[in-house]
C-alpha angles and dihedrals in degrees: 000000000000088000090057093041091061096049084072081063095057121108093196088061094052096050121127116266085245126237122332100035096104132252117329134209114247125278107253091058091046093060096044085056100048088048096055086041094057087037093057098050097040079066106043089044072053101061089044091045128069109246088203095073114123119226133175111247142184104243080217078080100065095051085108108047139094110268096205098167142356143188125175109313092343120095127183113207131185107228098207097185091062104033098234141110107247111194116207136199112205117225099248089196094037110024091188086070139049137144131261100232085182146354104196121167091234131090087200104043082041085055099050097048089045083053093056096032097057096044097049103033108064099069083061100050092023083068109025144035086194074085100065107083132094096243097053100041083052089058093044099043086055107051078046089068097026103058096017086170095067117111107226088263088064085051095043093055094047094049090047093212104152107202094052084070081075099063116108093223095055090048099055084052085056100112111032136140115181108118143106093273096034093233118147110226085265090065095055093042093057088047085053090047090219098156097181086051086055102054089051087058101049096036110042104009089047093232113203105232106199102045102122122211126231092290085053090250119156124203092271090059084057101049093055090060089055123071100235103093082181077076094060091040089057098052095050092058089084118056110251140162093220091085088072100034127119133228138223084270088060077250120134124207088265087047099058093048086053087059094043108045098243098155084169097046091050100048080051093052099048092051089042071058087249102170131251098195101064119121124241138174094272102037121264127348094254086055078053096058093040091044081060102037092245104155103180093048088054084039091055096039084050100045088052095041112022090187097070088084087084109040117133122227106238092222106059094003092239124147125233092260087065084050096060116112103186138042095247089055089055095048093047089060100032087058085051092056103261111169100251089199100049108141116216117214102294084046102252121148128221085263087056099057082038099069092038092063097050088238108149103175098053089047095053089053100054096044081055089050090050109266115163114254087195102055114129118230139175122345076009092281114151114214089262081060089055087034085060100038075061101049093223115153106187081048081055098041090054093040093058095035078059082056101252106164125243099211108053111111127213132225088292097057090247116135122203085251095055093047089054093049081073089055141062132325092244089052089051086051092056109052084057086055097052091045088053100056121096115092124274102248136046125203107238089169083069100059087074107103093194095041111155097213138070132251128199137214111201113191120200122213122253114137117224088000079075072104099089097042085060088044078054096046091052098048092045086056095050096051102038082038086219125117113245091246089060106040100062134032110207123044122193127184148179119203118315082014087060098056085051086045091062087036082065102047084049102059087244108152119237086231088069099037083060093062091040089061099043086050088052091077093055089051112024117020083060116145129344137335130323091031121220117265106206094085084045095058089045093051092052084051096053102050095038104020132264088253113040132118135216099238085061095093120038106182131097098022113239137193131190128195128220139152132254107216109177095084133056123263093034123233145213115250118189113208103213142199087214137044112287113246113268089247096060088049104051108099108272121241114281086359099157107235100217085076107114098233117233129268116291112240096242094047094040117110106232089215087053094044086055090044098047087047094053098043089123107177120250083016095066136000117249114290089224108302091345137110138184102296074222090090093064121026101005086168101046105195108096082050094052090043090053088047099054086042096058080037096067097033080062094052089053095049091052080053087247088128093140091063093066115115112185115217123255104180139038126188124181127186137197143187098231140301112254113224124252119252136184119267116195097203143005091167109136107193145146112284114236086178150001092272091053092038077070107058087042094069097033079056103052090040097062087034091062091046091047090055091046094051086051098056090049104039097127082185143042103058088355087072092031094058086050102050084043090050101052092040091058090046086039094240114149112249127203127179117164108210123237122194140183096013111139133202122278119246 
């Protein structure tokens, strides 16, 4: 504005417009005009234009104009040309410049700036040139107006400029407080996350760590809100009860980074001993981070006090895991050992809330870590009860396939299945579904606990749809009331029947196997096929141990078949439990010597023999010289038969006849039996055109899966050679029938 208020001084721009413009009015009325004219528009570019902009000056500019006050290097004119109040800061280290901090058209409002201005200004240049520059004095100058309650140490922290931390004036504001918010310069300085500002602060201005603000906020509160986790170190570094300390929220600093996310904030505080086990609003800090979904701030509270996982929130007495929101929160905790069943005060499990919250995912992770589908909650509703309540049907279809009960009443005397008799149709229908199935027989022969004859359980291959050999299992077990493991002696399995065959042998119950397998698609049938192994192998570890043998466990006897693939033709192997008959064990004829002979029992990992059996091609690559025992018996229960067959011929040839035991029973399950559908050709010939290039290779395309099928096929005569076998040998034969289920992707 100075530059425009010296253009009215100058004698080129009042110059006359020359001969030939016509006759002009006399001089002295020009000049008054273009005065007005240039007067008029200096105020008006003012009120567009911020008169707080700062602007370097010659100091020469101002000779003329009107010195109304002055303090130090700061000088207010009055700029009487253009009628406005210029304030100007004097160079300390060059008195010929300065620079213009405003230009306002009032000689109040000019007054009142100049006031704060002076009063808050000469600290900053008194103790750095890095202040004299336009930039900066336009920083400062606005956080002067903008926070006009902050001491010169607030201002200080917010401009960062180091050396302004030495000044006597600055360090004796260190510790103030009176300010809008109440914060002292160190809180604002932890918020920032200048570390170098901070440890001007503590070490040479002598910063008081545990003064809280008017939220009750320490520093600490402060330093978890900023992105520098070196300023929370810092501060821990000296022993302080702000860490702990709670604001006027009930949170903690640990439990503000919970809220906020802050993985980084929280590993700092725990080492600075920031507690775990103080109560907020909403519960612990661990209830905080599961309340927001914030997985690496659980994962580190977990992975310094494992016992948080079963803390209980003072307020409704849940643990974190009712507080999960998302499948991958509850698995996080339920891989740490939380108890999935846990109740809070009104008695609810983590399924309950679950439901209630219409989170599926998180239900369905929990059914497939074990949580019981039939706990009563409050009022004594099961999570079928609040399912129905819902109305949600795919909430009710994995409640019952968990084996929640459709019958059980509440406090009020009302069952599931009356609740769904309100509803609609579909939900009537399946609650008829769910009473009717369990299977049709029940073997009552088994019952016999000194029963002198054998029984066997032949599992077919499938793959994921193992599942319903485990539905069948567990509805077997609950008609017959025996465990699996007790009620048959000898186990045989192909592939995923093989792993269920060594769950068995295990102890292991079919009710957890379900939710292994439900939790296998999550680990194992990850990408594209063939799948990677790796997650396969550690999974078999897991659940059998990476160093058992086979030979660990004796009873029931099991068998599992695989295929040896590095000879021609290829041959069944059964992985046992027992020593294999001598006759199985002779060298076969023309068997070529050169052939490396299997494993012995005593000396085969059970996890490698699960692995070998399951090795289905273009599922999963070759485990050594194995393949998927699929190949070969995929329905394993005319080999197991033949096996305990040669087994007891053995025994009578060792003279151990006594020890014979005939079989009595025979159940075989499947995984379903796929339906039959029309195929157009199957012709492989050799091609004469295009057309007829075509139907060659849709021809041998359905010709090779046709073969494959075949091989496979664990039903159809496989199942009619067995019933025909242990009719004429007057063996009982059951085999439930499955239909419609496809193969999983």
């Amino acid at each position: 504005m100075g530059d425009r208020a010296r253009l009215t001084r100058d004698p080129v721009f009042f110059q006359t417009e020359g001969e030939g413009g016509g006759a002009s009015p006399p001089a002295p009325r020009r000049m008054q005009f273009f005065g007005r004219l240039v007067s008029t528009l200096s105020s008006v570019t003012n009120l567009f234009s911020n008169p707080f902009r700062v602007k370097a000056v010659a100091v020469a500019d101002y000779s003329s104009s009107g010195r109304v006050r002055e303090e130090k290097q700061l000088c207010l004119f009055q700029n009487a040309p253009s009628r406005t109040w210029d304030c100007i800061l004097v160079n300390p280290r060059n008195p010929q410049s300065g620079f213009r901090l405003f230009q306002l058209e009032t000689e109040a409002d000019a007054l009142v700036n100049f006031q704060q201005y002076s009063s808050q200004l000469p600290p900053f240049y008194e103790s750095s040139n890095h202040i004299l520059h336009v930039e900066v004095l336009q920083q400062l100058t606005d956080l002067i107006r903008n926070h006009p309650s902050w001491s010169v140490a607030h201002l200080a922290v917010e401009l960062g400029i180091r050396e302004c931390f030495r000044h006597s004036r600055i360090i004796s504001c260190a510790n103030n407080r009176e300010n809008e918010e109440g914060c002292t310069p160190l809180h604002l300085a932890c918020r920032k996350g200048d570390w170098e500002i901070l440890v001007e602060l503590v070490q040479y201005c002598h910063a008081q760590m545990d003064v809280t603000d008017n939220n009750g906020e320490t520093a600490f509160h402060y330093a978890v809100q900023s992105d520098n986790s070196q300023v929370l170190q810092l501060l821990g570094e000296n022993a302080s009860a702000g860490v702990n300390q709670v604001n006027n929220r009930g949170l903690t600093p640990l439990h503000l980074a919970c809220q906020l996310g802050k993985q980084e904030m929280v590993r700092v505080l725990l080492l600075c001993s920031a507690r775990c086990d103080v109560v907020g609003p909403g519960g612990y800090p661990i209830h905080v981070a599961m309340k927001f979904s914030r997985k690496g701030c659980a994962e580190m509270i977990v992975s310094m006090d494992s016992t948080q996982i079963h803390s209980k929130d003072p307020r409704y007495g849940a643990s974190p895991l009712h507080w999960a929101k998302t499948a991958e929160m509850a698995r996080l905790l339920l891989k740490r050992g939380c108890d999935v069943n846990s109740t809070s005060s009104v008695g609810n499990t983590a399924l309950h809330v679950a439901v209630m919250r219409n989170r599926f995912d998180c239900v369905m992770v929990l059914l497939t870590h074990g949580a019981n589908a039939e706990a009563r909650g409050e009022h004594g509703n099961t999570p079928l009860h609040l399912a129905m309540s819902k109305d949600n049907m795919e909430m009710i279809k994995a409640l019952i396939v968990f084996g929640a009960e459709v019958d059980i009443p509440n406090d009020f005397g009302e069952t599931p299945a009356f609740m769904a008799s309100k509803n609609s149709k579909q939900l009537q229908d399946l609650m008829h579904i769910s009473r009717a199935r369990k299977p049709a027989f029940i073997l009552s022969s088994t019952r016999d606990e000194k029963r002198i004859r054998d029984h066997l359980l032949c599992l077919d291959g499938g793959g994921v749809k193992g599942l319903v050999i485990i539905q069948l299992l567990i509805a077997i077990e609950k008609a017959s009331g025996i465990a699996t493991k007790d009620l048959f002696d000898w186990v045989a399995g192909t592939s995923t029947g093989g792993i269920l065959a060594l769950a068995i042998l295990h102890s292991k119950s079919m009710a957890y196997m379900r939710g292994v397998y439900f939790r296998m698609k999550d680990e194992v049938f990850q990408g594209s096929r063939p799948y990677e192994s790796g997650p396969l192998e550690e999974f078999l570890k897991r659940e059998f141990g990476e160093h058992t043998k086979m030979t660990d466990v004796k009873k029931p006897k099991v068998m599992l078949t695989g295929t040896l693939s590095d000879r021609q033709p290829a041959e069944l192997h059964l992985f046992r439990n027992y020593e294999a008959p001598e006759c199985v064990r002779e060298p076969r004829v023309g068997q070529n010597v050169n052939l490396k002979p299997p494993t012995q029992p005593s000396e085969q990992l059970v996890w490698r023999a699960a692995r070998s059996s399951g090795a289905a091609p273009t599922y999963f690559r070759p485990s050594g010289r194995f393949l998927d025992g699929g190949l070969l018996a995929n329905n394993p229960t005319l080999d197991a038969m033949t096996e305990i067959h040669e087994y007891n011929q053995d025994l009578i040839r060792k003279g151990q006849g006594n020890k014979v035991k005939k079989l009595s029973v025979v159940v075989s399950l499947g995984t379903g039996r796929s339906p039959q559908v029309p195929v157009t050709c199957v012709d492989v010939f050799r091609p004469s055109s295009p057309w007829e290039l075509a139907k060659t290779v849709f021809g041998a395309k359905e010709l090779g899966k046709m073969v494959v099928e075949c091989c496979t096929d664990p039903d159809g005569r496989a199942v009619d050679r067995a019933r025909a076998w242990c009719e004429m040998v007057g063996i009982q034969y059951f085999r439930p029938s499955v239909l419609g289920v496809t193969t999983p992707p």
